[in-house]
C-alpha positions as CSV (number, residue, x, y, z in Angstrom):
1,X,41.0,22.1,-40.3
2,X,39.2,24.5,-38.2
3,X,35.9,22.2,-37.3
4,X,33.5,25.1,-36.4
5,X,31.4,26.1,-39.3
6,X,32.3,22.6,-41.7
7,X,29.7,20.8,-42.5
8,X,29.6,16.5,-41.7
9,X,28.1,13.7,-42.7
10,X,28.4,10.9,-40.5
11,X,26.8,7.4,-41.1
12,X,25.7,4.8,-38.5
13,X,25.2,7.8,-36.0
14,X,21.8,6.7,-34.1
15,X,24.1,4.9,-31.3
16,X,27.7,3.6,-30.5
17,X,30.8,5.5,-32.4
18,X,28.7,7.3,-34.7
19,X,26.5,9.1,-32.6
20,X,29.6,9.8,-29.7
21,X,31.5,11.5,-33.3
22,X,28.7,13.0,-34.6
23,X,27.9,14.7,-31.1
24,X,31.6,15.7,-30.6
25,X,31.8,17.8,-34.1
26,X,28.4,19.3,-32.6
27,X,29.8,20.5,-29.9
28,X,32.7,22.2,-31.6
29,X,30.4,23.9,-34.0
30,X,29.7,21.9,-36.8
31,X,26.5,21.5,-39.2
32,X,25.8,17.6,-38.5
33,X,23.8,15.0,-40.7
34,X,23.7,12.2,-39.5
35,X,22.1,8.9,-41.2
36,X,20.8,5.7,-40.1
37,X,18.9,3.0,-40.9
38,X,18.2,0.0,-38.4
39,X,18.0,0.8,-34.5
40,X,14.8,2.4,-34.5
41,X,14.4,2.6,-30.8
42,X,17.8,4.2,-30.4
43,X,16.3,7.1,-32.1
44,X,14.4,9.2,-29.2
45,X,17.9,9.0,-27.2
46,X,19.8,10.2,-30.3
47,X,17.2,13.1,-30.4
48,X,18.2,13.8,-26.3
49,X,21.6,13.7,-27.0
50,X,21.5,16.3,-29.9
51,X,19.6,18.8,-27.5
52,X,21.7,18.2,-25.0
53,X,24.4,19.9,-26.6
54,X,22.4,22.4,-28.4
55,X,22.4,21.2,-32.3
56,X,19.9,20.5,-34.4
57,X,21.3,17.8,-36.4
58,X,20.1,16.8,-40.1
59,X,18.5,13.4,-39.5
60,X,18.3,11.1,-42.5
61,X,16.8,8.1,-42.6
62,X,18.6,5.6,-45.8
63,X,18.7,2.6,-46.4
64,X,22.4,2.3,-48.2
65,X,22.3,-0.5,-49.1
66,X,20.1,0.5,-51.9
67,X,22.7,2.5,-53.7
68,X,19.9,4.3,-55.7
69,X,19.1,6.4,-52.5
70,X,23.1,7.4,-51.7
71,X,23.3,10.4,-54.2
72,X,20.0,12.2,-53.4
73,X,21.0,11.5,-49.4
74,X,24.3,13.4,-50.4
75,X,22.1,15.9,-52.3
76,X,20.1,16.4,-49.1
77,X,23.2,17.6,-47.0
78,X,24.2,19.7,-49.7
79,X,20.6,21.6,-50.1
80,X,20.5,21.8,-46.5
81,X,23.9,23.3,-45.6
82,X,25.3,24.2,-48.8
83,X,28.6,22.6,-49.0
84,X,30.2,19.0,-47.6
85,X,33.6,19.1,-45.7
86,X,33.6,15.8,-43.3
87,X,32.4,12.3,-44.1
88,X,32.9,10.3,-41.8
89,X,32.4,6.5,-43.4
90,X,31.0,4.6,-40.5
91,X,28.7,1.8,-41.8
92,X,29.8,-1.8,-41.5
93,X,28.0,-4.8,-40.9
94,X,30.4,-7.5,-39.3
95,X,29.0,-11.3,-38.3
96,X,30.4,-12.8,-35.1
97,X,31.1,-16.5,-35.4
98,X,29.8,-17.0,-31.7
99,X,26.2,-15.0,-32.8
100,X,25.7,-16.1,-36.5
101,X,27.7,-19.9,-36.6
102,X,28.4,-20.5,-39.7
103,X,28.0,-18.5,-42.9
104,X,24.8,-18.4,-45.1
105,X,24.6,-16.6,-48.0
106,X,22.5,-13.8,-47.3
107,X,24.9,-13.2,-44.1
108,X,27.5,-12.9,-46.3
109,X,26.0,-10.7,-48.5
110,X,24.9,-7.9,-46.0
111,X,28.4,-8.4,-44.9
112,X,30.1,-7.4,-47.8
113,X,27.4,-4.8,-49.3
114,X,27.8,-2.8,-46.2
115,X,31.5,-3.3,-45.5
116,X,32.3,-2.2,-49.1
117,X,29.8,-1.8,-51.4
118,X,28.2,0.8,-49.5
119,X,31.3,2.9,-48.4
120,X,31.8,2.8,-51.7
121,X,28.9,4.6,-52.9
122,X,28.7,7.2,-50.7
123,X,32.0,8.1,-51.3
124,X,31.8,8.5,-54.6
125,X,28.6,10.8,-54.5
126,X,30.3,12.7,-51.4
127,X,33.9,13.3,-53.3
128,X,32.6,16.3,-55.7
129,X,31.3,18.5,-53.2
130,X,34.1,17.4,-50.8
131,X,36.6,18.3,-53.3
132,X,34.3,21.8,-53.6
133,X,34.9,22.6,-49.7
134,X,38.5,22.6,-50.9
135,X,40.0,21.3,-47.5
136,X,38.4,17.8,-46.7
137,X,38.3,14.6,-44.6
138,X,37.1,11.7,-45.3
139,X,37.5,9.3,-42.0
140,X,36.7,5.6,-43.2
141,X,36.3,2.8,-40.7
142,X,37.4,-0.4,-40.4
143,X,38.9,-3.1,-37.9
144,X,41.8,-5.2,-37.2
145,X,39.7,-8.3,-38.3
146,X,41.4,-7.4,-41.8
147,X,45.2,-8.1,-40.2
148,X,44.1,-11.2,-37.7
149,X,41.3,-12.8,-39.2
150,X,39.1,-15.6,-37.6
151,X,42.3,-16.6,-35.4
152,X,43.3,-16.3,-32.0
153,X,41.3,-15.1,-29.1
154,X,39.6,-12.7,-31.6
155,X,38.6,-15.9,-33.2
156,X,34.7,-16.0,-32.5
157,X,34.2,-12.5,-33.0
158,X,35.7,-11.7,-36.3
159,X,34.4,-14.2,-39.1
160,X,37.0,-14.7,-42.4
161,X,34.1,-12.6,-44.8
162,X,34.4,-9.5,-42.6
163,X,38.2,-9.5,-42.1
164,X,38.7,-9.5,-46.1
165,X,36.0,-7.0,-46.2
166,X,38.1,-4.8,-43.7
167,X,41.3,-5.3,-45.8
168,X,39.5,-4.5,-49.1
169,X,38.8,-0.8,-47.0
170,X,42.4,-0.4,-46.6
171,X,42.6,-0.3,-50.7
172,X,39.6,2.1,-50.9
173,X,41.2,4.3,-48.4
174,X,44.9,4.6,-50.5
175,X,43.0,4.8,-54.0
176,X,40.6,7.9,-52.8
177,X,43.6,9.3,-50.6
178,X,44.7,9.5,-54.4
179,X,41.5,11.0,-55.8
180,X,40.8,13.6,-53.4
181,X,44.4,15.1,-53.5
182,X,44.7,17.5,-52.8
183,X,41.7,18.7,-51.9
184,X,40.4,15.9,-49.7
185,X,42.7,13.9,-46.9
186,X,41.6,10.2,-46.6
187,X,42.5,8.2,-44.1
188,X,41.4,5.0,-42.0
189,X,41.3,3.9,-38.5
190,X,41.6,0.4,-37.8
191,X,39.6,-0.2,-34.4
192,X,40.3,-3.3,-32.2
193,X,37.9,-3.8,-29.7
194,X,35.9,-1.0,-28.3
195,X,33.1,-1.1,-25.8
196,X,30.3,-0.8,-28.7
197,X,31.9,-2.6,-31.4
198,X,32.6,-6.3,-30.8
199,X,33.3,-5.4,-27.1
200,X,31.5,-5.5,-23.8
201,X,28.3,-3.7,-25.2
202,X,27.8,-5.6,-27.7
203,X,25.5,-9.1,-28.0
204,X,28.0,-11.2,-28.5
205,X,30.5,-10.4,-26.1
206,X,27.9,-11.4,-23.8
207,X,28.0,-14.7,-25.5
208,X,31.5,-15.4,-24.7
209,X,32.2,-17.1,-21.5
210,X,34.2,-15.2,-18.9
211,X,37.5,-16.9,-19.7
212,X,37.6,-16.0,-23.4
213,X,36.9,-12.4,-22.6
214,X,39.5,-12.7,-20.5
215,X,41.7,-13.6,-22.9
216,X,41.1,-10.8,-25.6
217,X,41.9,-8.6,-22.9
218,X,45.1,-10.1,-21.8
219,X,46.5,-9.9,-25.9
220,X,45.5,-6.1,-25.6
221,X,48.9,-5.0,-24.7
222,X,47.1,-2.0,-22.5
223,X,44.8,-4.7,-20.8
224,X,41.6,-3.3,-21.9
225,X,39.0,-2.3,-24.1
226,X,38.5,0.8,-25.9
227,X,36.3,3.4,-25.3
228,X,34.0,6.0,-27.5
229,X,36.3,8.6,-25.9
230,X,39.3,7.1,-27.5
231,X,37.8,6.7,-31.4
232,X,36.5,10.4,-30.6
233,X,39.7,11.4,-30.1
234,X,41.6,9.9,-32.8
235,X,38.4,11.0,-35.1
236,X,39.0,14.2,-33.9
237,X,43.1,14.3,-34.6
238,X,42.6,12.9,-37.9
239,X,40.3,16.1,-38.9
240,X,41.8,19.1,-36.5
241,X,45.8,18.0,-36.1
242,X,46.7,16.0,-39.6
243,X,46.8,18.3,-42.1
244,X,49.9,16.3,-43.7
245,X,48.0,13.1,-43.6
246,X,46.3,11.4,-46.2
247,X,46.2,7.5,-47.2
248,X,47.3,6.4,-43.6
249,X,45.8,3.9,-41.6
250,X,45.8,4.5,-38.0
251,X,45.2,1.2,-35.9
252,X,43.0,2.1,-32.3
253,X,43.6,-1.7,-30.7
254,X,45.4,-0.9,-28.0
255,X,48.1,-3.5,-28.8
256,X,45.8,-6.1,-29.3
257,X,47.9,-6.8,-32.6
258,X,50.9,-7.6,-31.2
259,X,50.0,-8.7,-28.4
260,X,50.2,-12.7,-27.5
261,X,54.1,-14.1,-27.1
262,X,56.1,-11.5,-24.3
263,X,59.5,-10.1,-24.7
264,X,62.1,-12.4,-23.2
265,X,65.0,-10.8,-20.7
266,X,67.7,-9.8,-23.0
267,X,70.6,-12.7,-22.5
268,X,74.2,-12.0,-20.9
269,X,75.7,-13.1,-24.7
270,X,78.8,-15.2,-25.3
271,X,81.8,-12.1,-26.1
């Protein structure tokens, strides 16, 4: 796809991956919505950011978790720019052992109504007007909390409720790959972790003590974090460069998956 002229919609875009994706189709020519919700005070920098770069992004302001306000949201984007080619499903809402302890219910709840229920939603009033553009990308996030769990030396940052939230995306993203053909591609990047999701700018990675961080670093086979650079990227590739992609998960963790137990020397053998 040819990103100058398309039209996105990118959720969770005042700050952090949103904002660095949403600013990124901006400067390759896109029409840019961009909703939010919470973060108030991240809003004047947003604004900066926008100018910066010369676009004058859509700015929405939705609470999805209300599900009532997704379609006319949609609708908005639509009336503005008429016509929808990029979502990019960014909205999550993922509680750190270290920060919340353990689970009550209404943590749980926000967990999985803005993990799921809300991707959910917005897909579904997205998907006709994506499947009008006639060559779509959906982009859904998620994180490798849905193949480790609350294990490891991931362990207080990814609680059990989010990791089987961020599974359950992995089903979304083959059912609607099957939905949107051929019209839309759908796929999913898996993010381990990066500097503004449960990494070093975030609150509880300050609550960690300096041996634990240490040691999510050291699994990451590449011995660090990632960066809003490297989802851009990958963001970027999954619009631009995969045209024969759809239903694919893409995991961003830098090894962190397999890292842990090293590669013994190969032996001399017996023969």
């Amino acid at each position: 796809m040819k990103i100058e002229g398309k039209t996105a919609l990118v959720l969770g875009a005042v700050k952090g991956i949103g904002k660095a994706v949403a600013l990124d189709l901006a400067r390759r020519g896109a029409r840019v919505a961009v909703n939010y919700w919470d973060w108030e005070e991240h809003l004047p920098a947003m604004r900066r950011d926008f100018e910066a770069v010369g676009a004058q992004p859509l700015i929405l302001h939705t609470d999805l978790l209300d599900t009532e306000r997704i379609a006319p949201m949609v609708a908005r984007v639509v009336e503005r720019f008429g016509r929808l080619d990029i979502l990019i499903n960014n909205i999550e809402r993922g509680g750190w052992p270290v920060v919340h302890g353990p689970y009550v219910r209404e943590q749980w709840d926000m967990e999985q109504a803005t993990t799921l229920r809300a991707k959910r939603w917005v897909f579904e009033a997205a998907l006709p007007h994506l499947k009008a553009a006639g060559d779509a990308v959906v982009v859904n996030f998620s994180s490798i909390a849905a193949i480790v769990g609350r294990s490891g030396p991931a362990g207080l940052i990814f609680n059990d409720g989010y990791a089987a939230a961020c599974r359950a995306v992995s089903s979304f993203t083959e059912a609607w790959a099957r939905r949107g053909a051929p019209e839309v591609r759908v796929n999913e990047i898996m993010l381990g972790i990066v500097e503004t999701r449960h990494g070093p700018g975030t609150r509880g990675w300050g609550l960690l003590d300096e041996g634990r961080r240490a040691a999510v670093v050291e699994h990451t086979l590449l011995g660090r974090t990632g960066t809003l650079d490297d989802v851009v990227r990958t963001v970027r590739f999954l619009i631009a460069d995969a045209p024969f992609m759809t239903g694919s998960v893409l995991r961003l963790d830098g090894g962190y998956v397999l890292g842990g137990d090293p590669v013994p020397p190969m032996p001399e053998g017996v023969v």
